[in-house]
SENU-945738 format. One record per residue (C-alpha): residue in three letters; chain; x, y, z. Coordinates in Angstrom, 1 decimal, padded with zeros to 4 digits. Example, Ala and Ser with C-alpha at 12.3 -4.5 7.8 and 13.67 -1.06 7.14 Angstrom:
(ala,A,(012.3,-004.5,007.8));
(ser,A,(013.7,-001.1,007.1));
***
This chain:
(unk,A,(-010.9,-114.8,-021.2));
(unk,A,(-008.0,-113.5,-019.1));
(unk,A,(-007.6,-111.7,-016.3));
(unk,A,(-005.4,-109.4,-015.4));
(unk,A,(-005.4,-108.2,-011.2));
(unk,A,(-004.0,-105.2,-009.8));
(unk,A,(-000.5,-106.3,-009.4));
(unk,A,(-000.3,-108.4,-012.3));
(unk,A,(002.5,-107.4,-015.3));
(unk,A,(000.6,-107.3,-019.0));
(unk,A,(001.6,-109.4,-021.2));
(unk,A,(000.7,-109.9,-024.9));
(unk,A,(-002.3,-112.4,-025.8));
(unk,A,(-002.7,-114.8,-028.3));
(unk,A,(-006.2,-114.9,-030.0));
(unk,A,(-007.7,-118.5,-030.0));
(unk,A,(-010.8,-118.0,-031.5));
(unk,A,(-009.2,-115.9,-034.8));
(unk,A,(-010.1,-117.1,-038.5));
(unk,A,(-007.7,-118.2,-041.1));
(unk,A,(-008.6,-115.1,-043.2));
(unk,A,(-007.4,-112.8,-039.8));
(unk,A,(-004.3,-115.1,-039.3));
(unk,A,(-003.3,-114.0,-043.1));
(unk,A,(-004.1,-110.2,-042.2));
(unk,A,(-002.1,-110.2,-039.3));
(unk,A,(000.8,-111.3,-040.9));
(unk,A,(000.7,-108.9,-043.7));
(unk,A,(002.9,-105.7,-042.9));
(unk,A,(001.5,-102.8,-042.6));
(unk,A,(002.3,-099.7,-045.1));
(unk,A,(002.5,-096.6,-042.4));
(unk,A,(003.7,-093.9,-044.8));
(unk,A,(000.8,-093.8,-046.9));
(unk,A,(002.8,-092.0,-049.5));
(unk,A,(004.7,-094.9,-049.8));
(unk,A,(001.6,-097.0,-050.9));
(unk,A,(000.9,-094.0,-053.3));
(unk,A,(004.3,-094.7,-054.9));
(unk,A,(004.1,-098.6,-055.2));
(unk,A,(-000.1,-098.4,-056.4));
(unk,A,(001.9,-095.8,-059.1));
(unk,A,(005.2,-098.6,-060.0));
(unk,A,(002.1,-100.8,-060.7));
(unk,A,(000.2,-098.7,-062.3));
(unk,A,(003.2,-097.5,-064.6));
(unk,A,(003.6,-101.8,-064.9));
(unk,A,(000.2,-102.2,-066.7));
(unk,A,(000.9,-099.3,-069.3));
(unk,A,(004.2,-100.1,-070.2));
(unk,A,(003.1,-104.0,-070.3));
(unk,A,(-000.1,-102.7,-072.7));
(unk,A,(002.1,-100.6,-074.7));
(unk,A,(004.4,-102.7,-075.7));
(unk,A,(002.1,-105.6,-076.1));
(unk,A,(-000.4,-103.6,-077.9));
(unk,A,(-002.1,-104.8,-075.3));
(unk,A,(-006.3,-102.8,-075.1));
(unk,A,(-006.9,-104.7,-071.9));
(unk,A,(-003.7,-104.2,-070.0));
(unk,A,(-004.0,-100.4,-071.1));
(unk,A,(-007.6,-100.4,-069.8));
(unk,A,(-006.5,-101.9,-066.3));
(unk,A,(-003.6,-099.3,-066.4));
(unk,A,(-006.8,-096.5,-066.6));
(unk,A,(-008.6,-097.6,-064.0));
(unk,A,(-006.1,-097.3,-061.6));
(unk,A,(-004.3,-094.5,-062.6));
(unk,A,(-008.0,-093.3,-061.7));
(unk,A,(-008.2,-094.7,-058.3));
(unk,A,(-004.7,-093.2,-058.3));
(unk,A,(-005.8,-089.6,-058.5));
(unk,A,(-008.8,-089.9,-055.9));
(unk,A,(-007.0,-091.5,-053.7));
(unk,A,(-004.8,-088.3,-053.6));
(unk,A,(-007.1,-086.0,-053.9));
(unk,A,(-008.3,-087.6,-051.1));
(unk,A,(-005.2,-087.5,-048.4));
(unk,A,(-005.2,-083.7,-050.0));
(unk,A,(-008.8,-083.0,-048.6));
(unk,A,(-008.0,-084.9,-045.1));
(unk,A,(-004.9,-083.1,-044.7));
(unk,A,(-006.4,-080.2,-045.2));
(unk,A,(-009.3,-080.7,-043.1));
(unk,A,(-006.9,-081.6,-040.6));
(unk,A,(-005.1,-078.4,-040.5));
(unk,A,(-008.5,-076.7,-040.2));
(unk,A,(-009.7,-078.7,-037.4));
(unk,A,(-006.1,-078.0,-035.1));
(unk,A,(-007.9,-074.4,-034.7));
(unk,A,(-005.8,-073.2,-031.5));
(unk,A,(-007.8,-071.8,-028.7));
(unk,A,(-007.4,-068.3,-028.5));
(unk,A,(-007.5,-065.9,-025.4));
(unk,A,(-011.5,-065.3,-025.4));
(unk,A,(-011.9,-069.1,-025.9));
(unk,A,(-009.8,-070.2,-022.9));
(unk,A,(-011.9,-067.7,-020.4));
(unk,A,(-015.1,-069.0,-021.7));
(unk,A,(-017.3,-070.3,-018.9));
(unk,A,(-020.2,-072.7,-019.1));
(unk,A,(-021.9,-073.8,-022.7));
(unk,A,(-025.6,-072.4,-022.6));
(unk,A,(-026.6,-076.2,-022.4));
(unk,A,(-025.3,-076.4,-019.4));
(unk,A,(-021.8,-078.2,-019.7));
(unk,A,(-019.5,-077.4,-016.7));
(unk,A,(-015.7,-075.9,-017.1));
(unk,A,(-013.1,-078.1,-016.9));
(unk,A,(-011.7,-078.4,-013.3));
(unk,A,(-009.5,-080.0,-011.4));
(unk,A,(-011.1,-082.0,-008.8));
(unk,A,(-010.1,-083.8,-005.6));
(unk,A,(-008.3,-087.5,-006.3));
(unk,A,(-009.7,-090.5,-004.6));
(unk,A,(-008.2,-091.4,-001.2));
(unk,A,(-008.8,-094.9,-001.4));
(unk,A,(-008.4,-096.4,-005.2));
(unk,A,(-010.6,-099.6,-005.6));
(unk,A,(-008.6,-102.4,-006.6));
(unk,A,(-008.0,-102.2,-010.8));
(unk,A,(-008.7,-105.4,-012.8));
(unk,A,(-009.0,-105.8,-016.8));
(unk,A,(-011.0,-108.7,-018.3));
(unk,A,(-009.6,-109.9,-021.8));
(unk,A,(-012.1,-111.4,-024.0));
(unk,A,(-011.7,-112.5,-027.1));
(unk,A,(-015.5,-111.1,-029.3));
(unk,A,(-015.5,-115.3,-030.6));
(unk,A,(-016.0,-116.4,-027.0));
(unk,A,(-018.9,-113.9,-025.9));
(unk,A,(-022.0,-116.3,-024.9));
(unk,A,(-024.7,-115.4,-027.8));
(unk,A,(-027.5,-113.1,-026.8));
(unk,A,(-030.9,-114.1,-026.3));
(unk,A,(-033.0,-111.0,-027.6));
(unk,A,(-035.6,-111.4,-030.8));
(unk,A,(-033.9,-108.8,-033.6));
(unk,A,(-036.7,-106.3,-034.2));
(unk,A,(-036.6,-105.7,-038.1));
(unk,A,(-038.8,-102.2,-037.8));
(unk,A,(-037.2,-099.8,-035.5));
(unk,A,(-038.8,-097.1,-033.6));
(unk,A,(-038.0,-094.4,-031.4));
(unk,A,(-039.6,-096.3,-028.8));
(unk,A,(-037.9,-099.8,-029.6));
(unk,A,(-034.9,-101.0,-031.4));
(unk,A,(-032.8,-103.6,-033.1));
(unk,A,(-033.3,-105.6,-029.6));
(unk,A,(-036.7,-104.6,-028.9));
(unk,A,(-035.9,-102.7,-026.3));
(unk,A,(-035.9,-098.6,-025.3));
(unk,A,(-032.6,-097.1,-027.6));
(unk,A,(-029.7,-096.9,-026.6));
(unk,A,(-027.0,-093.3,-026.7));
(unk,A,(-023.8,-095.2,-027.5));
(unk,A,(-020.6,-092.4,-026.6));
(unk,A,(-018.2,-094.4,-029.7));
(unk,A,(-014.6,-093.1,-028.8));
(unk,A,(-011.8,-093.9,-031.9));
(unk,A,(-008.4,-093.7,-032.7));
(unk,A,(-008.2,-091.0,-035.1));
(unk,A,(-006.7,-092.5,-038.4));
(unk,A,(-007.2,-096.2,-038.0));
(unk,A,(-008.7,-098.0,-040.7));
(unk,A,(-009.9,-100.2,-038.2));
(unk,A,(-012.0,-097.5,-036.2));
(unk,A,(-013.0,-095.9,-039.6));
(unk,A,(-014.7,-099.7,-040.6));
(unk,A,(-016.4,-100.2,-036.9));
(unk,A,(-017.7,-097.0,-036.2));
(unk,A,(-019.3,-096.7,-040.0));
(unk,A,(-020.3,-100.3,-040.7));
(unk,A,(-020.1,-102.0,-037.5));
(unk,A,(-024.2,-102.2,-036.9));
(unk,A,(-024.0,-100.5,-033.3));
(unk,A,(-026.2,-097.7,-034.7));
(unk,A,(-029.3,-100.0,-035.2));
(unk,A,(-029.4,-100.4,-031.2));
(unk,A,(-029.7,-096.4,-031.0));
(unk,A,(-028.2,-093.3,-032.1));
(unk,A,(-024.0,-093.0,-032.0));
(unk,A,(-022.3,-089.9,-031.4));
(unk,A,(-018.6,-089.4,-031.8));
(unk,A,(-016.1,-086.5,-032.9));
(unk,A,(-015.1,-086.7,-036.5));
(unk,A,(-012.3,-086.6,-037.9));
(unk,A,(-010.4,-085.9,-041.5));
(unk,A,(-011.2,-089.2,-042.4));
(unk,A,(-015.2,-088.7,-041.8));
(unk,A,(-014.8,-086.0,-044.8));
(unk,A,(-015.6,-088.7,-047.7));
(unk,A,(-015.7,-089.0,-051.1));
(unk,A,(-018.5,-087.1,-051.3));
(unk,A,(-016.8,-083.8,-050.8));
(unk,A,(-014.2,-085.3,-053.4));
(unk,A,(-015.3,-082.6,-056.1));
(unk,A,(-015.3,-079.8,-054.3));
(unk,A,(-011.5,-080.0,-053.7));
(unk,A,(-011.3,-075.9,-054.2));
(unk,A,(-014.4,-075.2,-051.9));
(unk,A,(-013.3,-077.3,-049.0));
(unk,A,(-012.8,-074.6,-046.9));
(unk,A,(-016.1,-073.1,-047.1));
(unk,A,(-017.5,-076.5,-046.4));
(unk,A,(-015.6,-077.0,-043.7));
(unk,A,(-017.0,-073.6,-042.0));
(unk,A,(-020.1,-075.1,-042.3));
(unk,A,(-019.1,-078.1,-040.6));
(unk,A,(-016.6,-077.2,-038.0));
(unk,A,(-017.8,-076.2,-034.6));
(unk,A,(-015.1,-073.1,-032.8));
(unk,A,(-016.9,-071.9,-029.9));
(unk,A,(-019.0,-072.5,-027.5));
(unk,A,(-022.0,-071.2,-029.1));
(unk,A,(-021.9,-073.5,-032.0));
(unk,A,(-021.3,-076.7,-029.5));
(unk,A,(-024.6,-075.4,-027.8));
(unk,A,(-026.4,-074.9,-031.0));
(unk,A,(-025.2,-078.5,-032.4));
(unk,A,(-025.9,-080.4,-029.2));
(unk,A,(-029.9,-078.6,-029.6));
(unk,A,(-029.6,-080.1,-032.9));
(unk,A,(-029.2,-084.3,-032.0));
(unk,A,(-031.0,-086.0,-034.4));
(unk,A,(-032.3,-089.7,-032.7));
(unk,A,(-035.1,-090.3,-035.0));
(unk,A,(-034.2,-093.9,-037.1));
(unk,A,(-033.7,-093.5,-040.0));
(unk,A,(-035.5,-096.0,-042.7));
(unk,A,(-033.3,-098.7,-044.7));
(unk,A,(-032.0,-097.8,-047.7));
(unk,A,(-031.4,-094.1,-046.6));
(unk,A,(-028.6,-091.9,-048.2));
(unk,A,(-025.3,-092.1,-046.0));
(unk,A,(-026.2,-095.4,-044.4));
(unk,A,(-023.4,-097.8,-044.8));
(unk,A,(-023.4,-101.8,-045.2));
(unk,A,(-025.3,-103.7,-042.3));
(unk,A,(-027.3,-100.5,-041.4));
(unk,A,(-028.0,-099.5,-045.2));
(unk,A,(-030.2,-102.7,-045.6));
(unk,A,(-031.7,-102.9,-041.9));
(unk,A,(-032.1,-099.2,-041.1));
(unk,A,(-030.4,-097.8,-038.6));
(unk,A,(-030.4,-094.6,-035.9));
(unk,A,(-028.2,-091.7,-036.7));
(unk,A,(-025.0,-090.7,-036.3));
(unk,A,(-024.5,-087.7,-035.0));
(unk,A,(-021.5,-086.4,-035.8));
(unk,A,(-019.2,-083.3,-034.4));
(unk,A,(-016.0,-082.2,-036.3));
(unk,A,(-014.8,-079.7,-033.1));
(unk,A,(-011.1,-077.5,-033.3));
(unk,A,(-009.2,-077.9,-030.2));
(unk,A,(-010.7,-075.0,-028.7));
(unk,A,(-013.7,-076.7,-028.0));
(unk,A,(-013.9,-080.5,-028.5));
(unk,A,(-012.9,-081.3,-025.0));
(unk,A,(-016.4,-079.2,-024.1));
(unk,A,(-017.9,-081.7,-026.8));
(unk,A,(-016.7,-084.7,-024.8));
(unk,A,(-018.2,-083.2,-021.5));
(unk,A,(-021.6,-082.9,-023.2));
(unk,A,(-021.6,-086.0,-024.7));
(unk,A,(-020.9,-088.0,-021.0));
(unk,A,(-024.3,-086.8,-020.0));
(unk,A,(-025.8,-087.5,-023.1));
(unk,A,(-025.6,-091.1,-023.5));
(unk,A,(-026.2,-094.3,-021.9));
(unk,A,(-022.9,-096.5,-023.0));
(unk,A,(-019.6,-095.7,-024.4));
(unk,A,(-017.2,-097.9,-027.1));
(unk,A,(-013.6,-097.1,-027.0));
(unk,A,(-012.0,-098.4,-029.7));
(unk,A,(-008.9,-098.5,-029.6));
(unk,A,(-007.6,-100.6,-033.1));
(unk,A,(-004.2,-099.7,-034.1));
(unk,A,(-003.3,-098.4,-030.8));
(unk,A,(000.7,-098.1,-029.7));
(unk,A,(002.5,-095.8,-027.6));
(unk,A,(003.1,-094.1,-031.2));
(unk,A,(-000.4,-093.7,-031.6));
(unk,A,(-002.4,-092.8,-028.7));
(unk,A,(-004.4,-090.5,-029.0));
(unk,A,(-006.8,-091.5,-026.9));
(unk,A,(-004.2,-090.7,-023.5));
(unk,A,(-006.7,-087.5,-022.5));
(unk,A,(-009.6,-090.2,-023.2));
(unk,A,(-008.7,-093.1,-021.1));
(unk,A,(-008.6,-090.6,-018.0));
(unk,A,(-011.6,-088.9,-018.6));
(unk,A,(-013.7,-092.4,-019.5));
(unk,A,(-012.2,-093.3,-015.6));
(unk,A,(-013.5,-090.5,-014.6));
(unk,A,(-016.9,-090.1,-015.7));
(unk,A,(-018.1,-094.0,-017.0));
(unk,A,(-018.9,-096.8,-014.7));
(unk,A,(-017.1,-099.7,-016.0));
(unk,A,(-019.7,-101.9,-016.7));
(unk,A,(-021.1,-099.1,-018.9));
(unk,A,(-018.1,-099.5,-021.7));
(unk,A,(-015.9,-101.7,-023.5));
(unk,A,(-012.5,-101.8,-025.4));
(unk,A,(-012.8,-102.9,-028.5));
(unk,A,(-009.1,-103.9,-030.1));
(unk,A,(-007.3,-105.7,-032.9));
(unk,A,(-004.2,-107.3,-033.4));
(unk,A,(-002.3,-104.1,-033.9));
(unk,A,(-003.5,-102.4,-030.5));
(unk,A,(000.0,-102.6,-028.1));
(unk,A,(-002.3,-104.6,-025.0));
(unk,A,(000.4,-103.8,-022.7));
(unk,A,(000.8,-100.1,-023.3));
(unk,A,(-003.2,-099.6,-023.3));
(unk,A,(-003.4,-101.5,-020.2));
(unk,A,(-000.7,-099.4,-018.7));
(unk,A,(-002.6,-096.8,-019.8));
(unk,A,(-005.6,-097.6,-018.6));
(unk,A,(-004.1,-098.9,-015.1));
(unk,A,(-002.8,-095.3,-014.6));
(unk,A,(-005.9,-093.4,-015.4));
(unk,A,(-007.4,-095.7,-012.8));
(unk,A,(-004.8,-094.5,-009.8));
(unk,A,(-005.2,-091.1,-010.8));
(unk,A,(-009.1,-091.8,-010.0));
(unk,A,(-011.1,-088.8,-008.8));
(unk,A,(-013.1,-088.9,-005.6));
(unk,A,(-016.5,-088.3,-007.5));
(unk,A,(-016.0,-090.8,-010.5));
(unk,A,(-018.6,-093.8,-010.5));
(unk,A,(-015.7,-096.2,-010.4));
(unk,A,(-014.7,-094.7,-006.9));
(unk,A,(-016.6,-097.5,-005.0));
(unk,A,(-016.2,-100.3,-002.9));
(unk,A,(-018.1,-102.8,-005.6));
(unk,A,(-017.3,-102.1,-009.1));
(unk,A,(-016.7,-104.5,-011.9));
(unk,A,(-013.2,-104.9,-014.3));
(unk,A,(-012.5,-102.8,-017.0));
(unk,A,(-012.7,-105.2,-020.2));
(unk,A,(-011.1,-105.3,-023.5));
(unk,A,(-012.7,-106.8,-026.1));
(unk,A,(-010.3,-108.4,-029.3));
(unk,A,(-013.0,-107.2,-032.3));
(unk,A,(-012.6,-110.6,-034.5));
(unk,A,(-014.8,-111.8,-037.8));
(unk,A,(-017.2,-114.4,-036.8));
(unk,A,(-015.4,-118.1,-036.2));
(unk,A,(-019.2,-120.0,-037.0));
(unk,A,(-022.2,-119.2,-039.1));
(unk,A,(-024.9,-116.7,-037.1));
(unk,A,(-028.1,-117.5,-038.7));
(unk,A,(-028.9,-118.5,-042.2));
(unk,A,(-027.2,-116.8,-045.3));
(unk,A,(-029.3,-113.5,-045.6));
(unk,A,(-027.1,-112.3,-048.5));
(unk,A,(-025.8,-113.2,-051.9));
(unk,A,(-023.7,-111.0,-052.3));
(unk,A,(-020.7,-112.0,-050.0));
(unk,A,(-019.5,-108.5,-049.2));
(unk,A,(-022.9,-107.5,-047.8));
(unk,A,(-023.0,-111.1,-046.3));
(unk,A,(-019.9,-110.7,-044.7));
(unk,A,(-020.9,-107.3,-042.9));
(unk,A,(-024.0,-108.7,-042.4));
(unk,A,(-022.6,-111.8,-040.0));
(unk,A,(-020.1,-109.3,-038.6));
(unk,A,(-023.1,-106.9,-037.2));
(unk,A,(-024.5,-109.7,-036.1));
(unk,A,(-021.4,-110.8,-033.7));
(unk,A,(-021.0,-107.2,-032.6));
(unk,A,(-024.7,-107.2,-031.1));
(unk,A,(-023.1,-109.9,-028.3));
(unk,A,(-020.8,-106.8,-027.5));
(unk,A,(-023.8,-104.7,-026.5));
(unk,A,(-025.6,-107.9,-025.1));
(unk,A,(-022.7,-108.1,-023.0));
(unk,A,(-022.9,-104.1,-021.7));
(unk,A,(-026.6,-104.8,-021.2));
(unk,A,(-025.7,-107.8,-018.7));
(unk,A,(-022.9,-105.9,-016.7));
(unk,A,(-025.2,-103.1,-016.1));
(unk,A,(-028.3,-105.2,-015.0));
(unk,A,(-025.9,-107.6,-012.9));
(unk,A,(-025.0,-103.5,-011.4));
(unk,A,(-028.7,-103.4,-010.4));
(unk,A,(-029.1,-100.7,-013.1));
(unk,A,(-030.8,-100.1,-015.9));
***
């Protein structure tokens, strides 16, 4: 762990406890212009068919198929998501901006008085590796009274960077929903293959989907679904697939509202996870976020999660800002409060139990749910050493 005090310059950290297979991923380059991979997956493609044409080749002309195939989903795709993203940057109109309260009781935004006196700031940088194991017996059969860790569930707030693969991968298949239900705001990338046919009808999908006003925020926080839902379930993914899991509830808001959302949501649940993979001074859009996390969250009732790609200095500037721009009435505005702490989210270093699992996808995902539940043990600790919960 390192520790970084209030007057303290970051500095970038290098991860001790990483695998060999994340040392090889970090030093692969990353594509950013995702048409650019389009192009190169298409010089390959076009490699295979020229290759099996000349050669006479049934095999290499096969293999030329397939991913010409994966070719055209993959843009239909990026079509969809583009499109859904247009949808979803719905500007607020005049009747929007001088709406007051949501029926379920969400305050207006305001501008409230700073704090006089800012508690000292400190971050905490662990690496996930070096958490201490929990000690909880895993409760196979979740309930709505009991869950993965035998214990009442738990709301988990999960904040993402919008576009990270990263995000996309923890959020979905990360395990956190078999220690309660998650809530987050989707995004273009939530939209999945399953709406890949209906390419022409995406629009009056997405009416169905999008929440515009008020109204439809009230009527879709009513609507929280925390029941558990069984293994095997349609739309559970990896880990939470085989295990069971509590749902996700999902809300794909326009701008007009999602900051409303976000207010909801604060009350709603217990914990928050802010992950912030990928993120750079290029890509952060979690900037509004980070202040209103300060604002509203205890510390010891979140973590960071980040990867190699996440810029530590510019999201602990980030952070360390948010923090002296502290309002007098957020829970971190007291004289005893504990450091904010990132967390680098790493693939298990050492063997968590027993191989569940043949298959070594599902094996792998398996172990990595596994390591995540010391990220919850760990919020479960701060919040009892708090003298809560």
């Amino acid at each position: 762990m390192k520790t970084f005090y209030e007057k303290d310059a970051f500095i970038p950290i290098a991860q001790e406890h990483i695998t060999e297979q994340e040392t090889k991923q970090r030093e692969g380059k990353e594509i950013k212009n995702k048409y650019v991979s389009f192009l190169l997956f298409f010089g390959v493609v076009m490699f295979f068919a020229v290759t099996g044409y000349l050669a006479s080749s049934n095999a290499e002309l096969i293999v030329a198929a397939i991913l010409a195939l994966m070719l055209t989903l993959g843009l239909i795709q990026t079509l969809i998501q583009q499109r859904v993203a247009n949808m979803m940057n719905t500007k607020i109109n005049t009747s929007q901006q001088n709406t007051g309260a949501v029926a379920t009781g969400a305050e207006p935004l305001r501008e409230p008085a700073k704090a006089i006196t800012i508690p000292p700031f400190q971050l905490d940088v662990y690496e996930q590796n070096e958490l201490p194991a929990h000690s909880f017996t895993l409760n196979p059969n979740l309930t709505e009274e009991k869950n993965i860790f035998n214990i009442k569930p738990l709301h988990i707030f999960y904040f993402f960077n919008f576009y990270s693969s990263g995000s996309l991968i923890n959020k979905t298949s990360g395990g956190f929903q078999r220690h309660g239900p998650v809530f987050f705001l989707g995004s273009p990338q939530d939209i999945g293959f399953s709406k890949l046919w209906n390419m022409f009808s995406i629009t009056k999908i997405m009416r169905q989907l999008l929440i515009t006003t008020p109204e439809k925020l009230a009527e879709a926080i009513d609507n929280i679904s925390e029941k558990p839902l069984p293994p095997k379930t349609k739309g559970l993914m990896t880990e939470n697939y085989f295990a069971g899991a509590y749902p996700s509830n999902v809300f794909y808001c326009t701008d007009a509202v999602w900051q409303q959302c976000v207010a909801l949501l604060f009350a709603k649940t217990d914990f928050s996870i802010i992950d912030a993979s990928d993120y750079t001074n290029e890509r952060a859009g979690l900037q509004w976020e980070i202040g209103q996390i300060i604002n509203h969250i205890a510390t010891e009732n979140f973590v960071v999660l980040i990867n190699s790609k996440t810029d530590l200095v510019a999201l602990g500037e980030s952070f360390k800002n948010s923090w002296k721009q502290m309002n007098a009435d957020s829970p971190n505005n007291r004289e005893r409060t504990q450091p904010v702490r990132f967390i680098f989210h790493q693939t298990p270093d050492r063997a968590v139990e027993k191989k569940t699992y043949s298959n070594v996808l599902y094996e792998a995902y398996h172990r990595q749910a596994l390591s995540n539940d010391n990220i919850i043990a760990l919020l479960l600790r701060s919040n009892n050493d708090n003298g809560e919960g």
